[in-house]
C-alpha positions as CSV (number, residue, x, y, z in Angstrom):
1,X,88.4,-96.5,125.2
2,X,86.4,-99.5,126.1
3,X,88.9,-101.9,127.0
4,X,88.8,-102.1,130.3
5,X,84.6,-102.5,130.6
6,X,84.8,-105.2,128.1
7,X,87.7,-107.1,130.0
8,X,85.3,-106.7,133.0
9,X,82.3,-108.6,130.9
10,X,84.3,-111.1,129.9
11,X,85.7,-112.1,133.4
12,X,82.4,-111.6,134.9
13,X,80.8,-114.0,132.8
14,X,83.4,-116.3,131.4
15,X,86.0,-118.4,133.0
16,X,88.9,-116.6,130.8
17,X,91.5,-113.7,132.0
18,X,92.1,-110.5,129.8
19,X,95.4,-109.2,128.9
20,X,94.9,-105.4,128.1
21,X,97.9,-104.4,125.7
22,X,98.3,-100.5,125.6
23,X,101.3,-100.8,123.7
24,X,101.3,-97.6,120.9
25,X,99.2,-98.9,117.9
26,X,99.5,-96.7,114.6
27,X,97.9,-99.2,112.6
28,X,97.4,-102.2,110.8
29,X,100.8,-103.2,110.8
30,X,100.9,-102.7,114.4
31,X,99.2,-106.0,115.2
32,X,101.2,-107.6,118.0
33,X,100.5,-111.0,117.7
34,X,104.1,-112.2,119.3
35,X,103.9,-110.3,122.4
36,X,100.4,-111.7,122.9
37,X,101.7,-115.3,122.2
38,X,104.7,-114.5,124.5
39,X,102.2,-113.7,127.5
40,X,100.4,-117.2,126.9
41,X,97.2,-115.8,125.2
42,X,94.8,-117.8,123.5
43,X,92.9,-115.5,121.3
44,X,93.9,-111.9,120.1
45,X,91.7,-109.0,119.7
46,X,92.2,-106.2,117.2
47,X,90.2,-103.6,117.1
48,X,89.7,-100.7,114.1
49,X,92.3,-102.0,111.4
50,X,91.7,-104.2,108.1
51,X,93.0,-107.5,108.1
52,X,96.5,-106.5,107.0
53,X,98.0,-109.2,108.6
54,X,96.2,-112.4,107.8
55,X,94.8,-114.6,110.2
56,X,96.7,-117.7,108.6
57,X,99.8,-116.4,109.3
58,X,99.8,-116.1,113.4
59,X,100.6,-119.0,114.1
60,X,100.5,-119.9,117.4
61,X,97.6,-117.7,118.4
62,X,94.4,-117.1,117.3
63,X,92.8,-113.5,115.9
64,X,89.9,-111.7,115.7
65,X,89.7,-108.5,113.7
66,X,87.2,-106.5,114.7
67,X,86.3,-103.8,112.3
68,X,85.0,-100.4,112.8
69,X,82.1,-99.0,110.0
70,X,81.8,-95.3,111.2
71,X,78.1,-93.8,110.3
72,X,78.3,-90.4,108.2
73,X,75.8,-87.9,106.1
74,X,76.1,-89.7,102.9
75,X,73.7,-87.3,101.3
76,X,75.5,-84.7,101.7
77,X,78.5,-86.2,100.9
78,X,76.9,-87.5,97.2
79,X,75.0,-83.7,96.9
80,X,78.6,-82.4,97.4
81,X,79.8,-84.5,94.5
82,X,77.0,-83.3,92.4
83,X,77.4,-80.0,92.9
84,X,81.6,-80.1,91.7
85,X,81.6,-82.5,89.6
86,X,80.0,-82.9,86.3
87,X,78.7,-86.2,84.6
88,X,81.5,-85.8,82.4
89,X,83.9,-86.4,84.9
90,X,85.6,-89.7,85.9
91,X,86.0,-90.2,89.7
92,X,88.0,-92.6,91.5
93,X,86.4,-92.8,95.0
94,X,89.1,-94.3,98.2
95,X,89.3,-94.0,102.0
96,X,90.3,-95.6,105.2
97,X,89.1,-98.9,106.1
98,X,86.3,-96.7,108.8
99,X,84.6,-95.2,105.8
100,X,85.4,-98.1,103.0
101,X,81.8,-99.1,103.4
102,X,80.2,-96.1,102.4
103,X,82.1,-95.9,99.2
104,X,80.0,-98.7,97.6
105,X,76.4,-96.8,98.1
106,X,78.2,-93.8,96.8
107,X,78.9,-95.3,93.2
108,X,75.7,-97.0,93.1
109,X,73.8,-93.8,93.6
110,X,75.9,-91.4,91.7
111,X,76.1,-94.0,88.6
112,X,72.8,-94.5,88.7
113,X,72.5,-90.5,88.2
114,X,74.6,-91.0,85.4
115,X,78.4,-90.2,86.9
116,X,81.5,-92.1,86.2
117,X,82.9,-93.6,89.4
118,X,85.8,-95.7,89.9
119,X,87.1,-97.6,92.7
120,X,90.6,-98.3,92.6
121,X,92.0,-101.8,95.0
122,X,95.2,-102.2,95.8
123,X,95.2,-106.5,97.1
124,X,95.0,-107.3,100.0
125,X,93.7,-104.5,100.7
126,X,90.0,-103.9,100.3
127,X,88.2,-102.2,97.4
128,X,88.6,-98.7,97.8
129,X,91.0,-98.8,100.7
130,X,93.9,-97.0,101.1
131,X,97.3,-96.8,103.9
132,X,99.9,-94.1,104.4
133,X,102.7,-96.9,102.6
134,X,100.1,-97.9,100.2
135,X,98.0,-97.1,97.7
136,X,97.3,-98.0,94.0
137,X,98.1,-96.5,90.5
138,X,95.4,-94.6,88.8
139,X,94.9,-94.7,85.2
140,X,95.4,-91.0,83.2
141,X,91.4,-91.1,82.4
142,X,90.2,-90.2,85.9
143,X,89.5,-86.8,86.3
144,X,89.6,-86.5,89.9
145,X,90.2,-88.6,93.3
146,X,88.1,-88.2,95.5
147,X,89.4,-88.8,99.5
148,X,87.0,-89.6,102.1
149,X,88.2,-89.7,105.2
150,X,90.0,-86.8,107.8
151,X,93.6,-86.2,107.9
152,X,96.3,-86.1,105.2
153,X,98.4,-89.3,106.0
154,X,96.5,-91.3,103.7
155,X,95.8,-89.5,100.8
156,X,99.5,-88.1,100.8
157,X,100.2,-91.9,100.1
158,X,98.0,-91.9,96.9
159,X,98.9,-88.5,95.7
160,X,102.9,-89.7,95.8
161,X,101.8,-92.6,94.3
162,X,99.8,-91.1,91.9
163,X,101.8,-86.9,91.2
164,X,100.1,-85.5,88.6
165,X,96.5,-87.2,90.0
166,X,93.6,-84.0,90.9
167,X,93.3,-84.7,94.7
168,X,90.1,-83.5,96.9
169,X,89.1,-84.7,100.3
170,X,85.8,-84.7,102.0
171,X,86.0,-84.6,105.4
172,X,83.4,-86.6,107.1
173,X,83.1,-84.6,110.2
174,X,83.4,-80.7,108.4
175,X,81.3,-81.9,105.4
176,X,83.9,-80.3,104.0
177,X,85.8,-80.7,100.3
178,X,88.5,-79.6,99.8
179,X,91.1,-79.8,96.8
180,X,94.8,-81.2,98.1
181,X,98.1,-80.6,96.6
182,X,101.1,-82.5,97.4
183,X,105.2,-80.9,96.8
184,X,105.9,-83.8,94.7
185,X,109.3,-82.9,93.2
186,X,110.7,-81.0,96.6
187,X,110.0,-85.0,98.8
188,X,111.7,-86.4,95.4
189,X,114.4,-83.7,95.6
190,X,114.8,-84.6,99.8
191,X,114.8,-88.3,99.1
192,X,117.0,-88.3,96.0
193,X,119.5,-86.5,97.7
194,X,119.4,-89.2,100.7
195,X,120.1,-92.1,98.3
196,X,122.7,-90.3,96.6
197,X,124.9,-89.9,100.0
198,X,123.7,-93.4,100.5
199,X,125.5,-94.3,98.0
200,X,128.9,-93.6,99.3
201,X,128.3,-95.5,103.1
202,X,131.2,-97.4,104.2
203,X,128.9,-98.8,107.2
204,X,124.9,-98.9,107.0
205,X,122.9,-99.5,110.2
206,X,119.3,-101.9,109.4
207,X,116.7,-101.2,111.9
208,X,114.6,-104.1,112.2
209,X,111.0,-102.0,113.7
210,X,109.8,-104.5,116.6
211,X,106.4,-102.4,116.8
212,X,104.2,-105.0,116.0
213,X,104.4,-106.3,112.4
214,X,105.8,-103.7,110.9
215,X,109.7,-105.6,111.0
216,X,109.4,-108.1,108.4
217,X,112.6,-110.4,109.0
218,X,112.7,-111.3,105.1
219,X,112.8,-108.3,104.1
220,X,115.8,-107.7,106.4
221,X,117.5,-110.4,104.8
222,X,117.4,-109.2,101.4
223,X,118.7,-106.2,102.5
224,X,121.6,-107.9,104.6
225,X,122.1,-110.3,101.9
226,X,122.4,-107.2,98.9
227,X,124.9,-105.2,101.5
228,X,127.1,-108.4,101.8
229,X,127.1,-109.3,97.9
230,X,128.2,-105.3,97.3
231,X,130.8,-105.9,100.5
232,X,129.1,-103.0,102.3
233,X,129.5,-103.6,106.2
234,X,126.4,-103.5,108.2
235,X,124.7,-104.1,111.7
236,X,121.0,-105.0,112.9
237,X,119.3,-103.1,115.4
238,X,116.2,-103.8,116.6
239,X,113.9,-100.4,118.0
240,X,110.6,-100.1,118.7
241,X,110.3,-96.3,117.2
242,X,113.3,-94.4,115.6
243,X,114.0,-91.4,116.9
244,X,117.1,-88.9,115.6
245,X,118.4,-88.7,119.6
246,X,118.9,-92.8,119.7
247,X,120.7,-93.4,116.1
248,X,122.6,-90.1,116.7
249,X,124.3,-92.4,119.1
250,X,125.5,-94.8,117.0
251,X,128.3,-92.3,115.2
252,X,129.9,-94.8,113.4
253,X,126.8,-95.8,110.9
254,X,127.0,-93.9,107.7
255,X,123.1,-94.6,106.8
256,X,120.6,-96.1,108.0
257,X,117.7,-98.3,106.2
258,X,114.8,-98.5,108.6
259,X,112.5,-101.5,107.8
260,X,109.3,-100.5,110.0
261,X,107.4,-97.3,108.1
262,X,108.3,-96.2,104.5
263,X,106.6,-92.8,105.9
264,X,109.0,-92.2,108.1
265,X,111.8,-91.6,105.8
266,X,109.3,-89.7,103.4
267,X,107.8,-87.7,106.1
268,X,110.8,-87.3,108.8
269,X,113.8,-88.9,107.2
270,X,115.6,-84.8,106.8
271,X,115.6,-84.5,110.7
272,X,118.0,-87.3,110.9
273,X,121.1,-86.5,110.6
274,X,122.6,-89.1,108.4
275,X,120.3,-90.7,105.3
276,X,117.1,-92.7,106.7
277,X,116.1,-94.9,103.9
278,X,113.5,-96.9,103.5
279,X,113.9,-100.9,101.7
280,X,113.3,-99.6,98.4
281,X,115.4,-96.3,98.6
282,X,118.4,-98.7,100.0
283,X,117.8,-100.8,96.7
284,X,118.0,-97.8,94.3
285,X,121.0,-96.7,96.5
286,X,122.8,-100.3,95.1
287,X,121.6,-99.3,92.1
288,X,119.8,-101.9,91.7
289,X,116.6,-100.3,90.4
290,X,116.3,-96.7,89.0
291,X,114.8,-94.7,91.9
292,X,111.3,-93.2,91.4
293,X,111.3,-94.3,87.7
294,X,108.0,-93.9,86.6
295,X,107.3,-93.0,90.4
296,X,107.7,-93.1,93.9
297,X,106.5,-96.4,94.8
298,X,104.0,-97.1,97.6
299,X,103.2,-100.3,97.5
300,X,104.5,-101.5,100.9
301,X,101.9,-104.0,101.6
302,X,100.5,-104.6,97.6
303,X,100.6,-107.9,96.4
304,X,101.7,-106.5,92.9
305,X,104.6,-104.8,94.5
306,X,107.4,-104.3,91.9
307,X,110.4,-105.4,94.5
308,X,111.7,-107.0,97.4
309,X,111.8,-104.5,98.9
310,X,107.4,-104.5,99.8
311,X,105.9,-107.2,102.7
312,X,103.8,-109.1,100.1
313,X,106.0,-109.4,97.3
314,X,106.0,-112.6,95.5
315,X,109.2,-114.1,96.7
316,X,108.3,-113.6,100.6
317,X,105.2,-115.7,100.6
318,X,104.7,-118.4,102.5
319,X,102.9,-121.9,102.5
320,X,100.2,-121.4,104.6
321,X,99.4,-124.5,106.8
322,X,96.3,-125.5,108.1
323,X,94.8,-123.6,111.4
324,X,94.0,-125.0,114.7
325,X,90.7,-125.0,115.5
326,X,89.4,-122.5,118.3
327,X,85.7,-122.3,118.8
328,X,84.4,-119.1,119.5
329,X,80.7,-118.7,121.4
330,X,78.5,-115.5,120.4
331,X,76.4,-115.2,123.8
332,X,72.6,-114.5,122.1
């Protein structure tokens, strides 16, 4: 929205040019940090999104997150609470990055009126914070989550994460809650019956996503290097967004394993007309792991991931080497 006036400011009264990128951004993962090194820029900034992409690894370029704290009734948020929920209770408090903030003044004024409150992380992320590939576990003695935030994308991650979990959301801009239920065993049924016709693929097509960061090359890799081991064939393609009409036209791929959004198999992957997997289905569909055993995973971007098949897992880290110095001036 602002873009353009604060490119104008900065030419005005600095000596540097602005590159205005108004590529599609979904989210965090979205950060494009190669296109903006391919077009010569010195400095890249994100606006809205956590840090889900650390500055240490884009290399090459320089970032600056710039987050986005968005101001909200919290009293009548916390008298909503009151008025639902007893003392008895055991809450487990999460929301997008926006509201994240407030979730820390919330437990300090409900415990301090004698409520439970629990806020779940799930590193890197922050305290609190959830995505619509991640979210974290929730031990069986909460009572109730508790969503702040608008829209279903998010708290569909933890619910899937999380099936049997009591689910409201407060909506920050109704001031309304509302309690959320999630088909848990009809997605299972959908996605179980993908990696079972998975499971007999002569040829599997791996779409490497090229929107941002959401294509993680080892992650590929793996994949390419399990498909090989099992003598599968296989072929890379590299799309921006996946769209039934463009891998309709590849009619000699059997399935597909799409390493750019888990939700889009979860969400969209029945509209396709062969199986849209996502890292971790494909992995179940070697039978490799048992598939949703205890649960669906969604820990895409977690550092505790449980495979390969997640960003942050254990065996795609990277040394991290030491940053070039930019200095940045803060007019006063």
């Amino acid at each position: 929205m602002y873009a353009c006036i604060i490119s104008d400011i900065l030419e005005k009264y600095t000596d540097c040019k602005t590159v205005i990128m108004g590529d599609v951004t979904y989210g965090a993962c979205c950060v494009d940090d190669y296109t903006a090194r391919a077009l010569g820029c010195d400095l890249l900034v994100h606006y809205g999104h956590s840090c889900l992409v650390p500055i240490q690894d884009t290399d090459g370029i320089a970032m600056l997150y710039i987050f986005v704290n968005i101001d909200m009734n919290l009293s009548h948020f916390i008298d909503t609470l009151k008025a639902n929920f007893s003392q008895r209770d055991k809450l487990a408090l999460v929301s997008t990055i926006q509201f994240v903030a407030a979730l820390q003044t919330v437990k300090t004024e409900l415990t301090a009126c004698g409520y439970s409150i629990f806020i779940p992380q799930s590193k890197p992320l922050s305290p609190g914070e959830i995505l619509g590939c991640t979210s974290p576990r929730l031990s069986n003695d909460i009572t109730a989550l508790i969503y702040l935030g608008d829209g279903r994308f998010h708290l569909e991650s933890i619910m899937i994460h999380n099936p049997n979990i009591n689910a409201y959301q407060y909506d920050p801009y109704s001031r309304k809650l509302t309690h959320e239920v999630y088909d848990y065993e009809r997605m299972l049924q959908i996605r179980s019956d993908a990696v079972n016709r998975a499971k007999t693929a002569k040829k599997f097509g791996i779409i490497q996503g090229t929107l941002g960061r959401q294509g993680n090359i080892r992650i590929v890799e793996v994949l390419e290097s399990k498909l090989q081991a099992a003598g599968i064939k296989f072929v890379r393609i590299l799309l921006s967004e996946i769209f039934p009409e463009k891998l309709a036209l590849f009619d000699d791929i059997d399935c597909w394993v799409q390493v750019a959004c888990p939700r889009l198999s979860i969400d969209w992957g029945s509209a396709f007309a062969k199986p849209l997997l996502t890292p971790y289905e494909a992995i179940a569909a070697l039978e490799e792991i048992s598939f949703a055993k205890p649960v669906y995973a969604m820990d895409y971007y977690a550092n505790e991931s449980s495979g390969a098949w997640s960003n942050n897992h254990e065996s795609h880290r990277i040394a991290r080497s030491k940053r070039k110095h930019l200095s940045v001036i803060v007019a006063k």
